[in-house]
N, CA, C and O atoms as CSV, one atom per row, in Angstrom:
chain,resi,resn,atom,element,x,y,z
A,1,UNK,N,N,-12.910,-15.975,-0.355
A,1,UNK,CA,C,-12.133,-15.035,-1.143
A,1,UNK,C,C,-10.783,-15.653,-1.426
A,1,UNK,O,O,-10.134,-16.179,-0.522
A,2,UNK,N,N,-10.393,-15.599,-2.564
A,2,UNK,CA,C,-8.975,-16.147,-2.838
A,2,UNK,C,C,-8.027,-14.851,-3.383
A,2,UNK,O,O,-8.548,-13.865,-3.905
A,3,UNK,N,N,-6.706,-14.972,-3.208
A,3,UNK,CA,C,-5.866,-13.993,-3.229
A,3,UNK,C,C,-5.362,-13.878,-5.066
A,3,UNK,O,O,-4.848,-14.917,-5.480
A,4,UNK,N,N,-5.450,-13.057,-5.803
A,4,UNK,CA,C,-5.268,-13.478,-7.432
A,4,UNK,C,C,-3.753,-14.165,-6.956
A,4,UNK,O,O,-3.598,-15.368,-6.749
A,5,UNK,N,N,-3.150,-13.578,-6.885
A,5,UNK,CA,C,-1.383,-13.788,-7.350
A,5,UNK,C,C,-1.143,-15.426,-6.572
A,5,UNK,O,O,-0.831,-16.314,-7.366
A,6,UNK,N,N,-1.228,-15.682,-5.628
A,6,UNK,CA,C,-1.238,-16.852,-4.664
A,6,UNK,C,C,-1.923,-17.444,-5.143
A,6,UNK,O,O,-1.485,-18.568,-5.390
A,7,UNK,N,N,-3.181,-17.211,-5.535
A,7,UNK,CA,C,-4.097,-18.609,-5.596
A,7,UNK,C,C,-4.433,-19.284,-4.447
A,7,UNK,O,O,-4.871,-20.431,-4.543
A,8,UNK,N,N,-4.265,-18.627,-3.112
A,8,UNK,CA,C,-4.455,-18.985,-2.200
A,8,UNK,C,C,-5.968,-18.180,-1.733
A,8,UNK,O,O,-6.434,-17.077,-2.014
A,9,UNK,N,N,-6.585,-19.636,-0.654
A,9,UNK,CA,C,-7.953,-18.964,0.016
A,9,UNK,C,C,-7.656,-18.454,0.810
A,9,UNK,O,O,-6.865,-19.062,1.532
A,10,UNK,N,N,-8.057,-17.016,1.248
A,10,UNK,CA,C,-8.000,-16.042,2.023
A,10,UNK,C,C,-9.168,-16.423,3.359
A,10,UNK,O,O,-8.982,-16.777,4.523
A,11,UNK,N,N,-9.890,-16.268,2.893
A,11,UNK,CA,C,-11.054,-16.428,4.095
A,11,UNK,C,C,-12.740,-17.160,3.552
A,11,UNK,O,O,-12.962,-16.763,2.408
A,12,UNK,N,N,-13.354,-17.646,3.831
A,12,UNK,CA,C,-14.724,-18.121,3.136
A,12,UNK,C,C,-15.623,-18.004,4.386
A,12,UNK,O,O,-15.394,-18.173,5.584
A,13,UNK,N,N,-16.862,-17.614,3.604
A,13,UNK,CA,C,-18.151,-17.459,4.295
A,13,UNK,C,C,-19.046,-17.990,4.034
A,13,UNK,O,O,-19.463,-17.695,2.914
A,14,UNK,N,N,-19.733,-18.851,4.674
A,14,UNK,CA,C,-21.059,-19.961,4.584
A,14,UNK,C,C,-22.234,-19.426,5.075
A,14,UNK,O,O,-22.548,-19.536,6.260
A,15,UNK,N,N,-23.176,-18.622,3.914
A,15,UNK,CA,C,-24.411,-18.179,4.431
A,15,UNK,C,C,-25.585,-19.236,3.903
A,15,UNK,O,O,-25.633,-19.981,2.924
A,16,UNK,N,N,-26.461,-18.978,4.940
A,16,UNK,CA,C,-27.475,-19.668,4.936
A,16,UNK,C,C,-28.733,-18.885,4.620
A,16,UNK,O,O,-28.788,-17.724,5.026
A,17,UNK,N,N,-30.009,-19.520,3.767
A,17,UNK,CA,C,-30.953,-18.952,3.383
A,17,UNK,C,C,-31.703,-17.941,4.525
A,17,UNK,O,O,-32.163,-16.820,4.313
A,18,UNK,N,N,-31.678,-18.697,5.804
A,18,UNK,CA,C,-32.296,-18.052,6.554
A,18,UNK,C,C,-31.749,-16.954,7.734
A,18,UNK,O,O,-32.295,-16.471,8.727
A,19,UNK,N,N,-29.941,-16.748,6.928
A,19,UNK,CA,C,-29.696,-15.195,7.084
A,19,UNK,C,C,-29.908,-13.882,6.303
A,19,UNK,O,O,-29.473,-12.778,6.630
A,20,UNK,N,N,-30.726,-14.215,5.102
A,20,UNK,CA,C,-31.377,-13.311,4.599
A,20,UNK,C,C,-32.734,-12.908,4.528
A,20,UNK,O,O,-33.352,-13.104,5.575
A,21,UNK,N,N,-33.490,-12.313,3.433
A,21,UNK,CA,C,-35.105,-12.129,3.441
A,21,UNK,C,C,-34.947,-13.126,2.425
A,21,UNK,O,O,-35.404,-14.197,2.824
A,22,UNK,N,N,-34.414,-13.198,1.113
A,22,UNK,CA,C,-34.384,-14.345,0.124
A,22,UNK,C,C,-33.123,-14.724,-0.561
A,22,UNK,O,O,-32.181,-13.932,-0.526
A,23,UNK,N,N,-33.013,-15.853,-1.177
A,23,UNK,CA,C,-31.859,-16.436,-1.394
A,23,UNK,C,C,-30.989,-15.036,-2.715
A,23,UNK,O,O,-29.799,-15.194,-2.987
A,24,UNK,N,N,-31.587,-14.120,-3.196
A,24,UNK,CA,C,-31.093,-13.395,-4.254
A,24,UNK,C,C,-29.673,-12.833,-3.443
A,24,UNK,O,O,-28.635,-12.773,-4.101
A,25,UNK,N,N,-29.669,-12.477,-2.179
A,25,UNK,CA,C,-29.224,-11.650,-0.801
A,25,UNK,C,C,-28.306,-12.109,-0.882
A,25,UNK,O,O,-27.336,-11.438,-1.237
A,26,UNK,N,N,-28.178,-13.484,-0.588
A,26,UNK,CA,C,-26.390,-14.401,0.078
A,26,UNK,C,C,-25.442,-13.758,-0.475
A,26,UNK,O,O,-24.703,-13.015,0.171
A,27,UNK,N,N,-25.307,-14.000,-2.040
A,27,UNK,CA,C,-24.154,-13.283,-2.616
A,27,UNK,C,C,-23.679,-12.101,-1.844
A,27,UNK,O,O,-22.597,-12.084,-1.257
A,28,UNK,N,N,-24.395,-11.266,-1.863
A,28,UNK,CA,C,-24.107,-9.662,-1.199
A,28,UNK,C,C,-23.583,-9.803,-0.039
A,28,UNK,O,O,-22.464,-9.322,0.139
A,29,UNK,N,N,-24.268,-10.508,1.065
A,29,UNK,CA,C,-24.478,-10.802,2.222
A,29,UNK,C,C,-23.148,-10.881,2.531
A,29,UNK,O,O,-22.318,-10.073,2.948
A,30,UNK,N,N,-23.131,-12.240,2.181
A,30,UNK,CA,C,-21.636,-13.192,2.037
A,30,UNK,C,C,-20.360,-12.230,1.974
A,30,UNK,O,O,-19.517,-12.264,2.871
A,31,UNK,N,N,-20.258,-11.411,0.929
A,31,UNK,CA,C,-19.798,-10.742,0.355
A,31,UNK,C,C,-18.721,-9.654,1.616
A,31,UNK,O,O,-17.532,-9.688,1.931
A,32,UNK,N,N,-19.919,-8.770,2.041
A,32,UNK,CA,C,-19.942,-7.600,2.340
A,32,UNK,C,C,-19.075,-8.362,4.485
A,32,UNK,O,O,-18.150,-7.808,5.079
A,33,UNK,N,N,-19.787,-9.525,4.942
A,33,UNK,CA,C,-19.411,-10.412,5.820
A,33,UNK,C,C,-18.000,-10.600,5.818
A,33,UNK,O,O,-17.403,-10.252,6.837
A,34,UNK,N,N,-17.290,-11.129,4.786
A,34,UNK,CA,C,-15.947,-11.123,4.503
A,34,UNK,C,C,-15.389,-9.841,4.446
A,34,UNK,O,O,-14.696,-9.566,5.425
A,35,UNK,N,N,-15.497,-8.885,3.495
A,35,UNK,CA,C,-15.016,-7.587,3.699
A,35,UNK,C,C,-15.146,-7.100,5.019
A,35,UNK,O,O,-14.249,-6.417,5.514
A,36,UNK,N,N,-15.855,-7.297,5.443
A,36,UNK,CA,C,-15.932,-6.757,7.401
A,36,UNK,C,C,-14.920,-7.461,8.141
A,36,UNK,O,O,-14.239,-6.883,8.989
A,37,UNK,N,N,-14.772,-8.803,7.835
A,37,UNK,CA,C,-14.200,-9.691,8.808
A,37,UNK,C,C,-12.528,-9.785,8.393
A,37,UNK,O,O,-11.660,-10.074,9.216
A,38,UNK,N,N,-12.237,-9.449,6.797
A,38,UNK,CA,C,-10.497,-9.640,7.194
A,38,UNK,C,C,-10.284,-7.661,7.171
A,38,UNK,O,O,-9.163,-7.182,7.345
A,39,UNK,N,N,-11.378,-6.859,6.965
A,39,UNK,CA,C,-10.655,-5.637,7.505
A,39,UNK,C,C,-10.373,-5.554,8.867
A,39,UNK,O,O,-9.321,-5.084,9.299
A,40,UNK,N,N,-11.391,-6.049,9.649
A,40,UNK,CA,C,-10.848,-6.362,11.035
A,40,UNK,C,C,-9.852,-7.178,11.589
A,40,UNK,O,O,-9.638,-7.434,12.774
A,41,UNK,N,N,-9.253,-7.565,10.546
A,41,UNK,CA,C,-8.255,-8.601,10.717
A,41,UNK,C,C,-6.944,-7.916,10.317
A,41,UNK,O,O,-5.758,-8.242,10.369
A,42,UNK,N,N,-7.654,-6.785,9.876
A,42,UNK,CA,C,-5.797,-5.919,9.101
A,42,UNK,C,C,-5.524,-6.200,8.000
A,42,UNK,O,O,-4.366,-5.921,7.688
A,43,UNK,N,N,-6.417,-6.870,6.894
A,43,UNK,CA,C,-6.097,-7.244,5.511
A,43,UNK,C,C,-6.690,-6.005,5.111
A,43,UNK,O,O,-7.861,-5.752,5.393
A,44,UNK,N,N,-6.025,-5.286,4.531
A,44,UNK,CA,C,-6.125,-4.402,2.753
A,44,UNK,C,C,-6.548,-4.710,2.155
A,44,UNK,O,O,-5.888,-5.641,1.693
A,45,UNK,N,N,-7.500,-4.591,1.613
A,45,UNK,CA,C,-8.389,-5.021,0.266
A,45,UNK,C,C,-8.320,-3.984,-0.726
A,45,UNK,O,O,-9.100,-3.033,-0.681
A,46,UNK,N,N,-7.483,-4.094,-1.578
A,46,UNK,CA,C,-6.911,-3.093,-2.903
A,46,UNK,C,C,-7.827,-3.219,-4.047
A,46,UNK,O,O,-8.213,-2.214,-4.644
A,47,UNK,N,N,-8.330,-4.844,-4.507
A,47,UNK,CA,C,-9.280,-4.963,-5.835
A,47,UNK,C,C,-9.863,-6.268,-5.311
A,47,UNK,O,O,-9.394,-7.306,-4.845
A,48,UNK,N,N,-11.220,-5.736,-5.608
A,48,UNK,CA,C,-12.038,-7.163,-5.428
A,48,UNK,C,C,-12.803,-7.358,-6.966
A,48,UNK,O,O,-13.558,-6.539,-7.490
A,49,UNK,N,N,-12.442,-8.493,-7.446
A,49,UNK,CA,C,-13.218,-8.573,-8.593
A,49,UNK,C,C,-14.787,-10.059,-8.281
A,49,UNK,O,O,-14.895,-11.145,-7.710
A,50,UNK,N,N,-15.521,-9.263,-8.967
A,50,UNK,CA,C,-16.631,-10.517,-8.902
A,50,UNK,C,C,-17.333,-10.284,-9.799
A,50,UNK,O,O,-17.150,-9.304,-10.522
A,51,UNK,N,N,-18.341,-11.164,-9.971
A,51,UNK,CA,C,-19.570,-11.149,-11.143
A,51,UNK,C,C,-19.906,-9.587,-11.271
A,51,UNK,O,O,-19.466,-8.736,-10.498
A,52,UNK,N,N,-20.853,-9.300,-12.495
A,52,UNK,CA,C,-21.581,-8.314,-12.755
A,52,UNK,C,C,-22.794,-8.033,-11.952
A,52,UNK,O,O,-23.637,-7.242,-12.375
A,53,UNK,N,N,-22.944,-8.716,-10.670
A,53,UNK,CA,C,-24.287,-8.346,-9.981
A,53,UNK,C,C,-24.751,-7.422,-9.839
A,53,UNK,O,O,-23.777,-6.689,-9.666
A,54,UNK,N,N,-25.890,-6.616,-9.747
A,54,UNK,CA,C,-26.726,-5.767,-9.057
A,54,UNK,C,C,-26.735,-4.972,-7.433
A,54,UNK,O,O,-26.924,-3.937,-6.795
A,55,UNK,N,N,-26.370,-6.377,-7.413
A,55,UNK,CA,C,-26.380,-6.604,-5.915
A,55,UNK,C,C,-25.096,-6.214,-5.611
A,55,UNK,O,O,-25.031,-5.050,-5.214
A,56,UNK,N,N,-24.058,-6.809,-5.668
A,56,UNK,CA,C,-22.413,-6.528,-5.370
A,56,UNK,C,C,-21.973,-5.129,-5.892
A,56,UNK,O,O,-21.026,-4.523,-5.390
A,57,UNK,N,N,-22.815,-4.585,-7.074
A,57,UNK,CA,C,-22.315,-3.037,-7.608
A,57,UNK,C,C,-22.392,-1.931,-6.613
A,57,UNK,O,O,-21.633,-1.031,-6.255
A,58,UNK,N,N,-24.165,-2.524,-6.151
A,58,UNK,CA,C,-24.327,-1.345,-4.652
A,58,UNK,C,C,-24.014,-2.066,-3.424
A,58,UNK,O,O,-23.987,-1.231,-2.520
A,59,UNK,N,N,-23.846,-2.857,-3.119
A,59,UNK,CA,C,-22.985,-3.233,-1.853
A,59,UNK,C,C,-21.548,-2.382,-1.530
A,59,UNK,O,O,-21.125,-1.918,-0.471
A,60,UNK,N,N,-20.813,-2.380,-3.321
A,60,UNK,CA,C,-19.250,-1.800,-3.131
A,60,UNK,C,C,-19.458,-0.228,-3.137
A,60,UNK,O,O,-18.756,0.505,-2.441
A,61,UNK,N,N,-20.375,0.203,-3.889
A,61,UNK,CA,C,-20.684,1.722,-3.753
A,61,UNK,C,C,-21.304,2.291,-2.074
A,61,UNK,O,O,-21.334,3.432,-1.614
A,62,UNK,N,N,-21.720,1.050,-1.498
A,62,UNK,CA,C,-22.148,1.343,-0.069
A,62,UNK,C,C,-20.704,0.996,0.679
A,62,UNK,O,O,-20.308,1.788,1.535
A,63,UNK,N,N,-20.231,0.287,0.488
A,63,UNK,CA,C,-18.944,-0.029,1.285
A,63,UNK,C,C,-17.927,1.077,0.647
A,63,UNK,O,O,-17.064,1.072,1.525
A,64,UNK,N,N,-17.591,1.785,-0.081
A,64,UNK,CA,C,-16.130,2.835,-0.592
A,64,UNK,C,C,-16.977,3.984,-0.090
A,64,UNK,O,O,-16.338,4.659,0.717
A,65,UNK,N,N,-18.265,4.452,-0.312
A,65,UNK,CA,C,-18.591,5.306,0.520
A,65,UNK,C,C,-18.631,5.696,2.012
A,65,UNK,O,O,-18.619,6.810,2.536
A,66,UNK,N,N,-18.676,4.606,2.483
A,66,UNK,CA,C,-18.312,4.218,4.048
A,66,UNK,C,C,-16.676,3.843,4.083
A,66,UNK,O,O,-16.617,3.216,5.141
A,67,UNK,N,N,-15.881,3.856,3.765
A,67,UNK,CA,C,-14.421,3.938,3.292
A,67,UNK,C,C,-14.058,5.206,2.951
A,67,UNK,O,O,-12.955,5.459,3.436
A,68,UNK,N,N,-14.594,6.278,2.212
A,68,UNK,CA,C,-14.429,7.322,2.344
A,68,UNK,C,C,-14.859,8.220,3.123
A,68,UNK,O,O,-14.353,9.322,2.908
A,69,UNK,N,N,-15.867,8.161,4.249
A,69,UNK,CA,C,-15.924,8.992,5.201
A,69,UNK,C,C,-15.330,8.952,6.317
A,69,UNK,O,O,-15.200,9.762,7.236
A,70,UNK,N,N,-14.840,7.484,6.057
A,70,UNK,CA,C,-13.627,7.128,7.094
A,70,UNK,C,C,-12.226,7.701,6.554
A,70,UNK,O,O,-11.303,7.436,7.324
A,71,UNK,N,N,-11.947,8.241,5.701
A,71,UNK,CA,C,-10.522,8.713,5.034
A,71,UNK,C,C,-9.597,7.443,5.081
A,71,UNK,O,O,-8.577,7.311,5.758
A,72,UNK,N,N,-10.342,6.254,3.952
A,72,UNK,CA,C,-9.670,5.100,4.027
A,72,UNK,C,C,-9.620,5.102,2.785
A,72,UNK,O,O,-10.341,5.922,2.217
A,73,UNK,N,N,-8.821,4.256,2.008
A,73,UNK,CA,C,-8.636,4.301,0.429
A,73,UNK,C,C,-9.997,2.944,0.168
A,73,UNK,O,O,-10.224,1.983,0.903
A,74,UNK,N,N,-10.691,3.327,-1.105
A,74,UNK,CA,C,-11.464,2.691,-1.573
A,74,UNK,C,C,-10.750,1.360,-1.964
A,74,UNK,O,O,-9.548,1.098,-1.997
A,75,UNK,N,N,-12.049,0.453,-2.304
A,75,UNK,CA,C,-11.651,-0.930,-2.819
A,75,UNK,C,C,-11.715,-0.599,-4.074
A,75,UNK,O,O,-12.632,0.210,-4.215
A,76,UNK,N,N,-11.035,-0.897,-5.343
A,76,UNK,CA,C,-11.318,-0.768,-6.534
A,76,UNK,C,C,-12.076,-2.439,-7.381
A,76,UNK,O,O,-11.647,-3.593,-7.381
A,77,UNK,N,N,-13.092,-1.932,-7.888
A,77,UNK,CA,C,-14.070,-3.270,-8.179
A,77,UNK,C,C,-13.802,-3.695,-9.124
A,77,UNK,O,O,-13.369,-2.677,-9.666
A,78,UNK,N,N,-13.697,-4.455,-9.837
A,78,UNK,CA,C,-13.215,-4.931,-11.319
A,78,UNK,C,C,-14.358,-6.216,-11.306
A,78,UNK,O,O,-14.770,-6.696,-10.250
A,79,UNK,N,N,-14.777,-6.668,-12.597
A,79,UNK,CA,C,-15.667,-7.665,-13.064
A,79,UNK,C,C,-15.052,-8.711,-13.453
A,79,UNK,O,O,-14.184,-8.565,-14.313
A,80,UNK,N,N,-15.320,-9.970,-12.954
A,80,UNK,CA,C,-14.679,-11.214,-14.210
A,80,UNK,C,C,-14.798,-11.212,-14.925
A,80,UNK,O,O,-15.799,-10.661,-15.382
A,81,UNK,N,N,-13.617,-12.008,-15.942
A,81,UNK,CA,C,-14.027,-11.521,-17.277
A,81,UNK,C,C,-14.772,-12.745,-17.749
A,81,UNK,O,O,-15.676,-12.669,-18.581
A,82,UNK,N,N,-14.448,-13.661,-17.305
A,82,UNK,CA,C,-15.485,-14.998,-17.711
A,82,UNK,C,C,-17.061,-15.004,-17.630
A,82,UNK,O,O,-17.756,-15.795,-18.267
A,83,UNK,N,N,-17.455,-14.221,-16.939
A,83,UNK,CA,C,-18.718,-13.376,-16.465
A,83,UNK,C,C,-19.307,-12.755,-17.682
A,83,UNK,O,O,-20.517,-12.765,-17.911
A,84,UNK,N,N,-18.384,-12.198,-18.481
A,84,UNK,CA,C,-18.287,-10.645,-18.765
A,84,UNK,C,C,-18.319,-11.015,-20.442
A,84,UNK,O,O,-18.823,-10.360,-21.355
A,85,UNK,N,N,-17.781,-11.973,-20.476
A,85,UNK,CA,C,-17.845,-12.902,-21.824
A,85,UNK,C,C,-19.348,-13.451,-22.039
A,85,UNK,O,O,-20.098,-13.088,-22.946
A,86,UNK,N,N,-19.635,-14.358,-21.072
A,86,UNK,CA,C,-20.970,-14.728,-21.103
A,86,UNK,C,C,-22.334,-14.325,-21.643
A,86,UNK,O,O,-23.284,-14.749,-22.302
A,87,UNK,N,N,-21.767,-12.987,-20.815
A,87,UNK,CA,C,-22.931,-12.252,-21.118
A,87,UNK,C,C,-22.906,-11.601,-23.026
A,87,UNK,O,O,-23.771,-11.363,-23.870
A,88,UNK,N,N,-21.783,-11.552,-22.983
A,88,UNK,CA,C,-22.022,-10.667,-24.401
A,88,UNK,C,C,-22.296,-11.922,-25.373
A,88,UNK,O,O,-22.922,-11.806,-26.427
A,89,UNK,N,N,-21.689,-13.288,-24.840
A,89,UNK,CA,C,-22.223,-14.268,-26.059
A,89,UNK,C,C,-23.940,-14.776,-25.508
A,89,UNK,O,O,-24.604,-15.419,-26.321
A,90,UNK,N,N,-24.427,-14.515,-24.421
A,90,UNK,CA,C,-25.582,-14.328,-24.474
A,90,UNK,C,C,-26.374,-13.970,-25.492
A,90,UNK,O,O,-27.130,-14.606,-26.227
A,91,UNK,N,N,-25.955,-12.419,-25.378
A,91,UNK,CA,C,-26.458,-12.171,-26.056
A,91,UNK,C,C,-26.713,-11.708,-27.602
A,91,UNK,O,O,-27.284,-10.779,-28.175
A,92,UNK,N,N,-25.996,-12.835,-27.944
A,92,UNK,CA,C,-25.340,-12.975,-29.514
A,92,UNK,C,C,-24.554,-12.026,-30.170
A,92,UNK,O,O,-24.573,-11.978,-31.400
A,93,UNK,N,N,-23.668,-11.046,-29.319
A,93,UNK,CA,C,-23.052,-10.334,-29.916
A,93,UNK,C,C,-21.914,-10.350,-31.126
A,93,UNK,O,O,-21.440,-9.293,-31.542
């Protein structure tokens, strides 16, 4: 994870195929691993932006829901936009 304003790396996580059921997983995995590990560390996580995944959409809807039954302020998710571009020249828009 890198910090926007700093440009500095915050924390990184090295998953391996055979901590999931299949390689589609890591992303999430990875993901959700870090968010566990610098909240326990006392880092705030205000906006996490990442790809358009599937996977990362319900990971963050499983994680702010579990943030809100804790009466903790949600993460707010935002998409890259380089991502976000891609896709629309994908698909010849």
């Amino acid at each position: 994870m890198v910090e926007a304003k700093s440009k500095l790396v915050v924390d990184f996580f090295v998953c391996q195929k055979n901590m999931v059921e299949y390689s589609a997983k890591m992303e999430a995995y990875s993901t959700k691993a870090l968010i566990i590990r610098l909240r326990d560390k006392k880092v705030n996580i205000r906006v996490l932006t990442t790809d358009r995944s599937g996977s990362l959409k319900s990971l963050m809807k499983g994680v702010n829901a579990e943030l809100e039954a804790n009466n903790q302020l949600r993460i707010i998710h935002c998409f890259d936009t380089w991502h976000f571009v891609k896709s629309i020249a994908k698909a010849g828009i």
